[in-house]
Residue, then its C-alpha position, 0 to 999 in steps of 0.5 A: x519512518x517510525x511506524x510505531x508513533x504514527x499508527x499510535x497517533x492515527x488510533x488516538x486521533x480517531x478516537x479524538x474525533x468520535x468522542x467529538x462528532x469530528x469527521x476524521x480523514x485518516x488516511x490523508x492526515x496519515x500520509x501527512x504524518x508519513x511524509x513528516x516522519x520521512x522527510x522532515x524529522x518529525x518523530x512525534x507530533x509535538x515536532x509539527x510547525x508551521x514550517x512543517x505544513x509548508x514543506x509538506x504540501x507545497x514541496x514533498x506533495x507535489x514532488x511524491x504524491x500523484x493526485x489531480x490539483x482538485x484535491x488540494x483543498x481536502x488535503x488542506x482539510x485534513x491537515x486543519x483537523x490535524x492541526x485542531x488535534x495538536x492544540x486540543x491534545x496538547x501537543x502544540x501550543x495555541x498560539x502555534x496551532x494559530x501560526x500553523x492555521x494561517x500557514x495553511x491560510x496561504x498554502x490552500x491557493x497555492x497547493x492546486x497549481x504546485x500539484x499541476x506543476x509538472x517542475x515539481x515532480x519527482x522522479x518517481x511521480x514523474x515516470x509514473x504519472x503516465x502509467x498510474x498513480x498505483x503502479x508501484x504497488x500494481x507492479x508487486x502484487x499489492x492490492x490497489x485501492x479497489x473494492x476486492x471481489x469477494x466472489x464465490x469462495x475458492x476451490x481449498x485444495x493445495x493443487x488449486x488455490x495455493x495459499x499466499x505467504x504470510x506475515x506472522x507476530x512474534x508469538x510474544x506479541x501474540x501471547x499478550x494479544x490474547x489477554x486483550x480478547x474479551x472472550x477469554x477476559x472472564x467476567x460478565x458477557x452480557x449478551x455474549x454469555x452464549x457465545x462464550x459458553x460455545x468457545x470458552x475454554x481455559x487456557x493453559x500452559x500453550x495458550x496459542x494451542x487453545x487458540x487454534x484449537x478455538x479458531x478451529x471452531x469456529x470455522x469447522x465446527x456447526x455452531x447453530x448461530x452461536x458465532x454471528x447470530x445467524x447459523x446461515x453466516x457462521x456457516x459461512x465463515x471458513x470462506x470469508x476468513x479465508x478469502x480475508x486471509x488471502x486478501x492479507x489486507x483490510x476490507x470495507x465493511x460494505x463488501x462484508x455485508x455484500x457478500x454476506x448477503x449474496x451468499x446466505x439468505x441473512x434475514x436482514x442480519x445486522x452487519x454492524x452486529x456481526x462484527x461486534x460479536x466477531x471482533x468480542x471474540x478476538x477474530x477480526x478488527x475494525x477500524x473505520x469504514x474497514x475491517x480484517x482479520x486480527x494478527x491472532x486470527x491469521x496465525x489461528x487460520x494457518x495453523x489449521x490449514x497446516x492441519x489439513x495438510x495445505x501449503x501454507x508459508x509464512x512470509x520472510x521479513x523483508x527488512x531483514x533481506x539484502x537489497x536483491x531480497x527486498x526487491x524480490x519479496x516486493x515483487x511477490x507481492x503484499x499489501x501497501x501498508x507491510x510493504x511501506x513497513x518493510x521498505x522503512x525499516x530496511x531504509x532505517x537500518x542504513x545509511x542513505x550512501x549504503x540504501x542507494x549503493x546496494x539498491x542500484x547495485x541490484x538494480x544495473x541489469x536486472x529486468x525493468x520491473x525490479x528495476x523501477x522498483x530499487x530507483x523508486x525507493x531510492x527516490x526516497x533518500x535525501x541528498x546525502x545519497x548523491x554519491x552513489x546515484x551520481x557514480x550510475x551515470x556511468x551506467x548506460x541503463x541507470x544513467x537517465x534515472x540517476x539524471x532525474x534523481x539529481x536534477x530533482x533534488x537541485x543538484x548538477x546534472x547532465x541533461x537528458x539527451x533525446x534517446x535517453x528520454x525515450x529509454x527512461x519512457x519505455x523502461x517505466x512503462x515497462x514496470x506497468x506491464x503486469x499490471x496493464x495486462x491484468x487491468x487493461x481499462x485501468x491502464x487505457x484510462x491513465x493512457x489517456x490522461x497522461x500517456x506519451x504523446x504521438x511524437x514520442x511514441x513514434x521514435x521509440x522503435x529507435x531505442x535498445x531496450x528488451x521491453x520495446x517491442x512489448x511496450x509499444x504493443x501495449x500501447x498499440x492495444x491500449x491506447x483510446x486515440x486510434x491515430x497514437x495507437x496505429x503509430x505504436x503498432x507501426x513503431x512496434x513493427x519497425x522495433x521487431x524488424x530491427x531486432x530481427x536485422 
């Protein structure tokens, strides 16, 4: 996927849609973009069809996405605007925009039972449809989807609050983001002029060294209100900033401003206003509902943690990594969206026969977590993959996911006999086992929904896999039917007393 046009085509829609009053669901209309660029050829938006929609939500939606048939019809919604885009942008002619119009005519009935269809699964939708539709990211650490806890700030000692890896620009990149910050641009700054007065310095032949220098500032030094308006929030500011550096992805505004509220008495501050003032000043970025810290931001705050002798790494590039490395920086864990960055460029850098090869490579006999990892991603890869995923059938623990692999894409396949299904079942919810033990309500809730039946559960005991006796546990613990549950933990039992025989 090429990353580049479609973060350039969501900033220009949602630009397109504020000048128009447009209610723009990026998030959705960016999946869209996502799912074309990987799967369809799509580069640019110009390369839309009609065709195009139809594949998308008919066939790699219901295969890829884990969403209720409900939400079909705002998928539909998003992909209209789109469309609304495309003509009025220029990229498609009218007469396809109308042809891509009554496309989605006749796909809106169709999507919700396409979506319910458990034939359409994929491999990955299917396995994890039992755990959750974030158990991927839960797995590795990446942050799910829920509001973020901008509790009391924590302790910044190296010994107690270790500081996460992060992802740094290249300092070019960064050097050039510097002449965009309008406290640094010159000129007339209007209601900033104070501001400006507080921070503005030249900047000279280390222009990231007065950067850091200005960042320090702004989060050390008592600057009376100068920053956000408000002395008690510019007081304020080192914790925020440094619960968003650890946070390491955007937040919505309203846990800003609730947080901001419970810990200074604001005097009715004005959010909004504080986020102009802090955004002129180069230091965060909103887009949408969200904000975080801009790129030039985050390297300031490390360069100032290491001038407090704090531990402070800098994130590798994991699309630079060998197969056992990407898995690895997966599991210690990032936000979705430089995790999906990573693994696209690692893919765009092989061929599909190479991804899959070294993929399953380093997935044969590792534990089950880095392991649901390598098959997710190489549930991605088309057909031309088929080589190296059909050789696992050899392998006794990749086997089962190389089965779903194949019978998903079309191609022949063995069935999946009656143990193997039991040890594809133990062996992904043992990917949620981190996560369910972190969130245990989250997990009992998607148990609920769509756990393994009683039947199941109880011949799992049967199956040799070094998860069994935790997972049935698990299940034992977490699941809301208490007859199901009393049979895991009978099956949990009878697993621990077999392995001990």
């Amino acid at each position: 996927m090429s990353i580049e046009w479609v973060n350039q085509a969501i900033d220009d829609l949602r630009a397109w849609g504020r000048a128009r009053g447009v209610v723009v669901d990026a998030d959705e209309v960016r999946l869209l973009c996502d799912y074309a660029s990987d799967y369809l050829n799509v580069n640019e938006l110009g390369d839309f069809t009609p065709a195009t929609f139809d594949e998308l939500l008919l066939s790699i939606y219901p295969r890829k996405v884990i969403a209720p048939p409900e939400s079909a019809q705002e998928t539909v919604a998003a992909a209209r605007t789109l469309v609304d885009y495309l003509q009025q942008s220029g990229a498609v002619e009218a007469e396809t925009a109308a042809a891509m119009r009554e496309e989605l005519a006749g796909i809106e009935p169709k999507m919700p039972e396409a979506l319910a269809d458990t034939a359409n699964f994929g491999m990955a939708k299917s396995l994890f449809s039992s755990i959750g539709p974030e158990s991927l990211e839960q797995s590795v650490a990446i942050p799910s989807g829920e509001l973020p806890d901008l509790g009391e700030a924590p302790c910044d000692c190296p010994g107690c609050a270790p500081l996460p890896a992060v992802r740094l620009a290249e300092s070019d990149t960064l050097v050039a983001e510097l002449a965009t910050v309008p406290l640094l641009a010159g000129g007339d700054a209007g209601p900033y002029e104070e501001l400006r007065e507080e921070l503005w310095r030249e900047v000279g032949d280390d222009p990231l060294q007065a950067w850091a220098e200005i960042v320090a500032h702004v989060v050390e030094r008592d600057t009376r209100g100068t920053i956000t308006g408000s002395a008690e929030l510019d007081e304020e500011l080192y914790d925020l900033f440094d619960m968003l550096y650890r946070l390491r992805a955007p937040v919505p505004v309203t846990v800003i401003g609730d947080y901001l509220e419970e810990v200074a008495d604001a005097g009715g501050a004005d959010l909004g206003a504080v986020l102009d003032r802090l955004a002129w000043c180069g230091m965060v970025v909103v887009e949408g509902d969200a904000a975080g810290l801009t790129p030039l931001t985050v390297w300031g705050l490390r360069e100032h943690y290491l001038t407090l002798g704090l531990d402070a790494p800098q994130a590798a590039d994991l699309a630079e990594a060998d197969a056992t490395g990407l898995i690895e920086g997966l599991l210690d864990g990032m936000p979705t969206e430089l995790a999906e960055e990573d693994i696209s460029r690692w893919l765009s850098g092989r061929t599909p026969v190479t991804a899959a090869a070294e993929l399953l490579a380093a997935a044969s006999g590792a534990p089950a977590v880095a392991r649901g990892i390598a098959v997710t991603i190489v549930d991605r890869l088309g057909a031309e993959a088929e080589p190296e995923v059909r050789a696992c059938l050899e392998d006794q623990e990749l086997r089962p996911h190389a089965i779903h692999w194949l019978t998903a894409r079309g191609l022949a396949a063995p069935h999946l006999s009656q143990e193997e299904l039991l040890w594809v079942s133990i062996d992904m919810l043992a990917l949620a086992l981190p996560a369910a033990e972190e969130d245990p309500e989250i997990f009992a809730e998607n148990m609920s929904a769509s756990g393994p039946p009683a039947h199941l559960i109880e011949e799992m005991w049967r199956v040799d896999h070094p998860d069994v006796v935790d997972v049935l546990e698990l299940l034992g613990r977490s699941l809301p039917d208490v007859t199901v549950a009393k049979a895991a933990r009978k099956a949990a039992f009878k697993a621990r007393s077999r392995a001990i025989r």
